[in-house]
N, C-alpha and C positions, 0 to 999 in steps of 0.2 A: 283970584281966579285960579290961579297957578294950585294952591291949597286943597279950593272943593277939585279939581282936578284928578288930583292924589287920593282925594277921600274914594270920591266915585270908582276910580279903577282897584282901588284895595276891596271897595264892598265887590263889586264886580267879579274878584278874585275868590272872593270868599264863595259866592254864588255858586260859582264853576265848582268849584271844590267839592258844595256839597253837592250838585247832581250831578260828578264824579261817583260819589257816595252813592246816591241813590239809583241811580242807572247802570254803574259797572262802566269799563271803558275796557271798548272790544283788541284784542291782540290776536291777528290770526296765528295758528301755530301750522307751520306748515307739514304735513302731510308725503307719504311717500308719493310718486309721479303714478298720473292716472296710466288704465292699459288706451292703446293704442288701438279702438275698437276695426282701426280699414285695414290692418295688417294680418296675413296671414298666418295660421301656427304652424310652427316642426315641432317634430318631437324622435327624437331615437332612440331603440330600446335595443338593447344588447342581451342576449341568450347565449347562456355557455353553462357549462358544471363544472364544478373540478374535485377531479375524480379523488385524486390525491393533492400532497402539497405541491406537488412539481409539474402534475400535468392537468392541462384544462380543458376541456373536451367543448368544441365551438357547433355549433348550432346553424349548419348553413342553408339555405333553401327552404325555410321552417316559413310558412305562413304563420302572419300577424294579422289579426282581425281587430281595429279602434272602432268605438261605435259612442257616438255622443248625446252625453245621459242629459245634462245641463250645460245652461248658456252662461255669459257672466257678464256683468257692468262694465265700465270704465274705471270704477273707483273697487272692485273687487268681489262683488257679490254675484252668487251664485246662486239661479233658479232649475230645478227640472223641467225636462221639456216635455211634451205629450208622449206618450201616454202616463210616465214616470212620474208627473208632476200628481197622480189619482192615489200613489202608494200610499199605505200608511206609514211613513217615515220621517222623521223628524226633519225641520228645516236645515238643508245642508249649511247653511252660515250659524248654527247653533250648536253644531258638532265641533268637541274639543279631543275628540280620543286620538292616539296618533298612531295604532295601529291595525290595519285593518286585515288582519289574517287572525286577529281574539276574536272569537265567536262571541267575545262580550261586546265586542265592538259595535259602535252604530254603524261605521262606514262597513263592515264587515254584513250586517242587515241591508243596509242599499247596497251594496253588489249583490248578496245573492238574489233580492226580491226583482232586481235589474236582469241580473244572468237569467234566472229561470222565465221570465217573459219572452226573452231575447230567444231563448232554445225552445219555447213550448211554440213562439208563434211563429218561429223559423225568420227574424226582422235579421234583413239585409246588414253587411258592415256598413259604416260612413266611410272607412278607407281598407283598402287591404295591402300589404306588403308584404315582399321575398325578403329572409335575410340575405345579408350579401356571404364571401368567404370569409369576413370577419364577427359573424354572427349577430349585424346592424340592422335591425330593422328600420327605415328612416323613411318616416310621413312629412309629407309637406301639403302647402294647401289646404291646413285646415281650418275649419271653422272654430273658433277661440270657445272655450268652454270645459268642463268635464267628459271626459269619457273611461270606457271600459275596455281594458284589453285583453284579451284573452287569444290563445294560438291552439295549434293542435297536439296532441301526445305525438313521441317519435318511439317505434316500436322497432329496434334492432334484435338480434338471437336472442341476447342471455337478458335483457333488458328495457323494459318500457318507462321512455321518460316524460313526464308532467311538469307541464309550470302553471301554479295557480296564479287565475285571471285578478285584475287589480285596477283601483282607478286613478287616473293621473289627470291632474291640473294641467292646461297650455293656456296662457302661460303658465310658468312657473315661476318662484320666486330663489335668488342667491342666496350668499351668506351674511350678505348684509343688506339683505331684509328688501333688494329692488326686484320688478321684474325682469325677467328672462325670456325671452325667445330666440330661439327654437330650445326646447328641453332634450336633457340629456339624462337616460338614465338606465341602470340594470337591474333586470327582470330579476323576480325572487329566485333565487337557487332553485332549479328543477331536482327533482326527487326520482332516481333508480329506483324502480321496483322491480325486484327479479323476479324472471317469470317463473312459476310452479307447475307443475303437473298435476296437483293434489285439488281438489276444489275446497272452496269459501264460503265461508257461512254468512251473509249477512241477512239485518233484519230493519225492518221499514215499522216507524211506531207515530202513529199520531198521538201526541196529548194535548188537552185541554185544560186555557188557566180562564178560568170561565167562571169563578162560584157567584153564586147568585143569579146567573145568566143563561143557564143550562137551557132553558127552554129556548135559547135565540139557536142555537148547535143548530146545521145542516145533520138532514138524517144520513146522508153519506157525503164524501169527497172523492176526487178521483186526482191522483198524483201517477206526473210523466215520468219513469227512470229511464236516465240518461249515463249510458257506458262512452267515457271519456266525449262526450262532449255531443252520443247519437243516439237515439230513441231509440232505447232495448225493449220495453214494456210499461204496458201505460195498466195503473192498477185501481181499484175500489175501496176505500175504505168505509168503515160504517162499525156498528156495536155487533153483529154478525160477526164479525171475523176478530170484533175485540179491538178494532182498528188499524191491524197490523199487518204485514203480510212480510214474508222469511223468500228467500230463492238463496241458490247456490250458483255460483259460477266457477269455470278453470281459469287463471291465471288472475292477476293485480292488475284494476283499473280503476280506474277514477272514476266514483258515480255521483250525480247530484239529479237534483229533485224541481221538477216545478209543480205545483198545485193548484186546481181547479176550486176555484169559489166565488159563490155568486159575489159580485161587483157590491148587491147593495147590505152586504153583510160587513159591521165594522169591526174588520180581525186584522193585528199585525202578526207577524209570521216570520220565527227562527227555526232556525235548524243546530242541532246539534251534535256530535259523534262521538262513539267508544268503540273502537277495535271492532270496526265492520256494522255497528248496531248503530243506524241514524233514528235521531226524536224530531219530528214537525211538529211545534208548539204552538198553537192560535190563543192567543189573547186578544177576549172580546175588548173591544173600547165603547163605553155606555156611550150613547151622543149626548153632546153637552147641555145643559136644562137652560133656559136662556133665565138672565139673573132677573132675582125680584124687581121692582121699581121701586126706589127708596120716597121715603113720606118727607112732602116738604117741610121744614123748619118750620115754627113756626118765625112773625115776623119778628125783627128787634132791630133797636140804634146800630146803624154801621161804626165799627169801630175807628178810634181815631188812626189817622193815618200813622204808620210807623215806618221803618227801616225795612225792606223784606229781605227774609236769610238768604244766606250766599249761599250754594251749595256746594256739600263736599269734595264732592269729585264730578268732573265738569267732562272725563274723557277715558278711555279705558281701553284699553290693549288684552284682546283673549288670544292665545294660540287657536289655530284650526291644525289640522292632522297635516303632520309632516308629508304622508305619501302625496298629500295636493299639493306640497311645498308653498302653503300659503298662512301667511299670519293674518289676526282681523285688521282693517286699517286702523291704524291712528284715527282717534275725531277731532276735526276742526273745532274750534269755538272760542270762547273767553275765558282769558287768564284775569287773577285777581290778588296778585299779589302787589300791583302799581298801587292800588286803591288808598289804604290806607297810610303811605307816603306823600301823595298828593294831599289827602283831606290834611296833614299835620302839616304838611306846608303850607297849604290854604290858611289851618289857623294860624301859624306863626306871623305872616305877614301880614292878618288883620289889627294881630296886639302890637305890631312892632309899629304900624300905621300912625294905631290911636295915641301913640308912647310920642310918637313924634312930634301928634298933631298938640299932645298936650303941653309939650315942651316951649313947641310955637307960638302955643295959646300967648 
């Protein structure tokens, strides 16, 4: 009795073993800690310049304007909110560039398609803030997600200063890789520009990356210039005018552009600059042709059962853009390195069974 005993629990053993083999055996791996979705977000943002090495020129009383573009998970994902979520721009959890002041940038693409909405349709802040005498700006109370910062030019005698607008994650993430809140952080170095008495040339140029698609082209557009951050002129474009249109102004200011186009036209939209000469580039996007329907097999023998391949990589870590201070999560799932120690101890214990059982025989 004692004998078939030993037999049954060895074959038993071998069983396990191999649907070990065949089904995987799950190991969770653990994951960084989810956000905190009932918690409130800070965020502080400090504005200063320095003029020189020694002296640093603070920023006091400077309105801050945060305006939230998208929402986010618990486990870190990020969607845009209405109206933003209509743009044509790439889904923000598939953006790897990390910084967003290269025009090559994607995230540089969502701020401006974000700003220029923001200033064409005149949309309220979500928060606004004073710096204090240490040139802090500090929000509290906010709703967790993406937003847009942006403040106004400070224009003293010999000097008008800008800080370009920028998006920032709450939370945010440390240097070893947990969440953070409340965020901390300093605005991009603001830029002196001295003022002139002579006037500037600049020039406004639509182009089109369209070939093939020419006939989808709006017979004109109409684009808002905006001086430092306030509707100067709102203008026409079209093959009339060649698409372009030139003005002069007195002194250095910050201009940027929003653009009129109809909704059901599918164009995404960069901007680019040279020494006062901005290019608004449309690139049409064809709509996608929905795929053929493939022809069924014909019928045949299902094949004999096998082993199914493991796969390579079961989990993947992409960086997202530093200025979100966020990395992709870690993925949960199954490890598969136990597997084939078990199956080799499964076999061993069956031979060493039968070795026994013969022995006894």
């Amino acid at each position: 009795m004692n004998k078939t005993n030993i037999i049954l629990k060895r074959i038993m053993m071998a069983i396990m073993s191999f649907a070990l083999m065949i089904t995987g055996f799950s190991f969770t791996s653990f994951a960084r800690g989810e956000i905190d979705l009932n918690q409130k977000g800070e965020m502080t943002i400090v504005y200063q310049y320095e003029e020189d090495a020694n002296t640093t020129k603070i920023f006091s009383g400077l309105q801050v304007y945060a305006y939230r573009i998208a929402s986010v998970t618990s486990t870190g994902v990020y969607s845009l909110l209405t109206p933003y979520d209509s743009f044509p721009v790439k889904d923000l959890n598939t953006i790897t560039d990390s910084d967003q002041m290269s025009e090559a940038s994607d995230w540089y693409k969502v701020k401006n398609l974000v700003e220029g909405y923001i200033l064409y349709n005149n949309v309220s802040p979500d928060a606004t803030v004073t710096t204090n005498e240490k040139g802090e700006a500090h929000f509290t109370n906010l709703e967790l997600g993406i937003y847009l910062v942006k403040t106004n030019t400070v224009e003293e005698e010999d000097c008008t200063y800008t800080f370009n607008s920028f998006l920032i994650a709450v939370p945010g993430l440390d240097e070893n890789d947990e969440w953070v809140n409340p965020v901390y952080t300093v605005a991009g170095r603001a830029k002196c520009e001295k003022k002139e008495k002579i006037k500037n040339h600049y020039l406004l140029n639509k182009r089109w990356s369209d070939s093939g698609y020419e006939n989808q082209r709006p017979s004109s557009i109409t684009v808002d210039i905006y001086r430092d951050g306030e509707l100067y002129q709102t203008v026409t474009l079209s093959s009339d005018n060649n698409w372009t249109y030139e003005w002069e102004y007195v002194g250095s200011y910050k201009w940027t552009f929003a653009e009129h186009i109809d909704a059901t036209l599918t164009y995404s939209v960069s901007l680019t600059e040279n020494g006062g000469e901005y290019f608004i580039t449309n690139s049409y996007n064809p709509p996608d042709t929905p795929d053929t329907p493939d022809t069924p097999d014909e019928p045949h023998e299902p094949d004999e059962p096998g082993l199914p391949d493991l796969p390579d990589v079961l989990g993947a870590i992409r960086d997202l853009p530093a200025v979100l201070g966020a990395r992709r999560l870690p993925q949960t799932g199954q490890l598969w390195w136990p597997l084939p120690i078990l199956v080799i101890a499964g076999l061993f214990l069956i031979i060493k069974g039968f070795r026994k059982n013969m022995k006894n025989a």
